[in-house]
Structure formats: structure tokens, C-alpha cells
N, C-alpha and C positions, 0 to 999 in steps of 0.2 A: 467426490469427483477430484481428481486429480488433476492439477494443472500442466499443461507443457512445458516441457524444459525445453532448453537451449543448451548445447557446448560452447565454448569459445576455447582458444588457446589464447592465452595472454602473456606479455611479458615482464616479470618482477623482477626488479634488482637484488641482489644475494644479501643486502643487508635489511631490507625490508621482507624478504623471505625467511629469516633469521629470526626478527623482532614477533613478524607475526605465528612464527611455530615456537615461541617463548609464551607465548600469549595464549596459545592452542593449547597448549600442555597444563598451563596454571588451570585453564577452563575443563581441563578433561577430555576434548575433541579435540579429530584430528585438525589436521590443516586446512584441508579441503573445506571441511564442515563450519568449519571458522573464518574463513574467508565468506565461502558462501554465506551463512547468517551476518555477518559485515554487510556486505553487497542487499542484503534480504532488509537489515534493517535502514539502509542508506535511506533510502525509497519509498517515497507516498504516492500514494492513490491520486494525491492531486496533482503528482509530475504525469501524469495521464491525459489522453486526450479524451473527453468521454464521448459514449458511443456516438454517432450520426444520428442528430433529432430526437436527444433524450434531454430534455431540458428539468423537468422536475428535479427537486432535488430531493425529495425522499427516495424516488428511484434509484436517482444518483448514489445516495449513505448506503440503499443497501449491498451494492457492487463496490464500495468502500471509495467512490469518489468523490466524497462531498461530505461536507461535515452533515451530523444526526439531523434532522428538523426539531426545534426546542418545543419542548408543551404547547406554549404560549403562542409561536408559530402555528400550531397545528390547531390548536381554536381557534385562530384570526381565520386558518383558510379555510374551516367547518363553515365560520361565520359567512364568510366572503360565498364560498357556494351554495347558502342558504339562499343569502338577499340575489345571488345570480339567478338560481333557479325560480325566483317569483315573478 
């Protein structure tokens, strides 16, 4: 599945256009594709809002909002919905 893009027009100063297509080249892509992966890597899943009424957080890791749930985490809540369910 593919995610939706966006356009923007944005404005760069010409020495910062310069630096980052010096940078693009050494890398082997273009400009474009190298800004874009910049902008791609700036950006975590935690600058996100998450969805409306998803509070779990394994939910959450899988949509990349929330850090993994740890092992040890994940038998405390085995355990916890054990002693719930009696």
C-alpha cells in the first residue's frame, strides 16, 4: 500500500540549494530525492498524534507510534489478564 503524498512549493536560499545538490551528488541522487529522504528521515512516528481512542501501545508500535512493547512487558500483561479474567 502506498502512502499519500503531498506537494508543497517551498522556498530555499541559493546557498543552501548549492550545499544540498553537493551533497545529492556525493550520494548519487538527485536533489529532489535527497531533500525528500532529509525531510523522511527528520520525522518520527512519535511527532504524531495517535489515532482517536487507541490507547494500547502494542497497537500503537505496530502503526510505528510507540516504542515495541519489551518481552517482560508482554508477560506482566499475559499475567495481569490472567489474574483479570478470574
Amino acid at each position: 500500500m502506498q502512502e499519500a503524498v503531498t506537494r508543497k512549493l517551498i522556498d530555499i536560499k541559493s546557498p543552501t540549494i548549492l550545499a544540498l545538490s553537493i551533497k545529492a551528488k556525493r550520494k548519487g541522487v538527485s536533489l529532489k530525492r535527497y531533500i525528500e529522504d532529509l525531510l523522511e528521515e527528520s520525522v518520527t512516528f512519535e511527532d504524531l498524534p495517535a489515532p482517536k481512542g487507541v490507547t494500547d501501545r502494542r497497537i500503537l508500535s505496530l502503526i510505528g507510534m510507540a516504542k515495541p512493547v519489551t518481552p517482560i512487558e508482554s508477560i506482566e500483561d499475559e499475567k495481569l489478564k490472567y489474574i483479570l479474567s478470574k
